[in-house]
N, C-alpha and C positions, 0 to 999 in steps of 0.2 A: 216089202213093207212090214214085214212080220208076221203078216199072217201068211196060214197054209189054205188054198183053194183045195176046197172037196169037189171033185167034179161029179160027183154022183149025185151031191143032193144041193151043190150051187151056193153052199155055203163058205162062209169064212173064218176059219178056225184063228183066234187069237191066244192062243197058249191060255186063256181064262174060260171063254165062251165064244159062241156060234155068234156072224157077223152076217145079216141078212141084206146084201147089196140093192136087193130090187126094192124093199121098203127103206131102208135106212137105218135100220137101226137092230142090234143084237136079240137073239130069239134065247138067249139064255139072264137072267137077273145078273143084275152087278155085284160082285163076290166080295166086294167091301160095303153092299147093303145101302142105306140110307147115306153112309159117308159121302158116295158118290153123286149125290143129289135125289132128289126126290122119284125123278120116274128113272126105275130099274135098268130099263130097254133103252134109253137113248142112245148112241154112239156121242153125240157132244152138243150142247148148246148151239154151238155155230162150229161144225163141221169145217171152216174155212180159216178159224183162226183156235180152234183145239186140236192138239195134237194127240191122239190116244190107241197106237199101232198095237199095243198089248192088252187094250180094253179097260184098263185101270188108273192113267194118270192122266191132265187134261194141258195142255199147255200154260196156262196160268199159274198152276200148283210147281210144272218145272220151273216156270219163271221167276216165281217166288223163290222155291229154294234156291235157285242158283246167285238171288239177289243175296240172300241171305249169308252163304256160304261165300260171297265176296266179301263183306262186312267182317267176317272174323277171318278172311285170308289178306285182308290187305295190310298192305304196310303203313306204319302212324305216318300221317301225313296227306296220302295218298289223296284222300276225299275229305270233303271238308266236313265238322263236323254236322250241319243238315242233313250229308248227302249222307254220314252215317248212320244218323237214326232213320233216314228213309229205308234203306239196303236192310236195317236190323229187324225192320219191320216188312220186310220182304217186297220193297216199291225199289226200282229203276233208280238212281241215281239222278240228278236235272244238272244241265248249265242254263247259263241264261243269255240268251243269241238278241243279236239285230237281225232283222231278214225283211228282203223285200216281198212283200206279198202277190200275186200274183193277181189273183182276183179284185183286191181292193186297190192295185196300182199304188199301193204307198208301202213306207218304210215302218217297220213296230220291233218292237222289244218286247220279248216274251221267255220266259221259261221253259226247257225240254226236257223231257228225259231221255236218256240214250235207249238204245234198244237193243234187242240181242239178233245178232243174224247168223243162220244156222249156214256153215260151211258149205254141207255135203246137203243136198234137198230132203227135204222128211221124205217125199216121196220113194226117192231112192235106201233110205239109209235105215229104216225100219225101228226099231226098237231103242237102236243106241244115238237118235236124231237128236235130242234130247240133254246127251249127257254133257258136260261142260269142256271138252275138247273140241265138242260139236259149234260152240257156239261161240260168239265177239261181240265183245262191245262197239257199237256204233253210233254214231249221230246219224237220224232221221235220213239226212243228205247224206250220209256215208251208206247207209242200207240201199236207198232209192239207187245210187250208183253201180250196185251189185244186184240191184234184183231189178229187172223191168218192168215188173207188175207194182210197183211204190211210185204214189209219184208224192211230194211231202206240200204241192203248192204255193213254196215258194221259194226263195235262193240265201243263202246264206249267205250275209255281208260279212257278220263279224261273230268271233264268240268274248263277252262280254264280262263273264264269269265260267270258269272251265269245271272241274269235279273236283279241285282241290282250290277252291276258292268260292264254292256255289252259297248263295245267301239267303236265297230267296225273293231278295228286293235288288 
């Protein structure tokens, strides 16, 4: 995962600072200071959806860059303009789907944004989980299809507006 296990003293070395498994959270400050959020010692807001094997980045902040870094690698055309000032401003791209809902037993129209699914598991992949080789563009139900822990609630009928025709309405 990236880190190095101390067995003497039951710590978790992250190439930054000490990783205390039994409480949760890092026995050394955040070496980027207040950047990192307000309390020093957290390992992540929500441990379940941040990613930070080297103590320093959080999943959101990759997500963002990686939106970002799509926005000036794509090719004219590719996304529509919406879906570019979204990506420029470091948000998910959206189309816009029919889907039968699951819960409310009816049919709706709504807008997504695709999501990134990581290859290789953070768990396994450590430090480089992250980086954009690591990662694909998906719809919701393209993610839910590879991961069995996603379930998205409902089924896709149709896509309505795809990323190089996305409107918003």
């Amino acid at each position: 995962q990236g880190q190095y296990l101390d067995r003497e003293t039951g710590l978790h070395y992250n190439l930054y600072r000490f990783y205390d498994p039994d409480i949760g959270k890092f026995i050394s400050g955040d070496p980027i200071s207040l950047k990192g959020g307000i309390n020093l010692y957290a390992y992540a807001p929500n441990p379940l959806s941040w990613i930070d094997p080297l103590g320093l980045k959080c999943w959101n902040s990759a997500r963002r860059d990686y939106w970002k870094a799509e926005a000036k690698a794509a090719p004219k055309g590719m996304y529509s303009p919406v879906n570019m000032l979204r990506m420029r401003l470091g948000l998910a791209p959206k189309i816009r789907v029919r889907e039968f809902h699951f819960k409310t037993r009816t049919e709706r129209v709504r807008n997504v944004s695709l999501e990134l699914n990581h290859r290789h598991w953070p768990q396994r992949d450590g430090k480089h989980v992250d980086i954009p080789y690591n990662l694909e563009k998906v719809t919701p139900w393209e993610h839910a299809a590879k991961d069995p822990y996603r379930y998205p609630g409902s089924e896709l009928l149709e896509i309505l507006q795809d990323i190089g025709n996305y409107k918003g309405f």
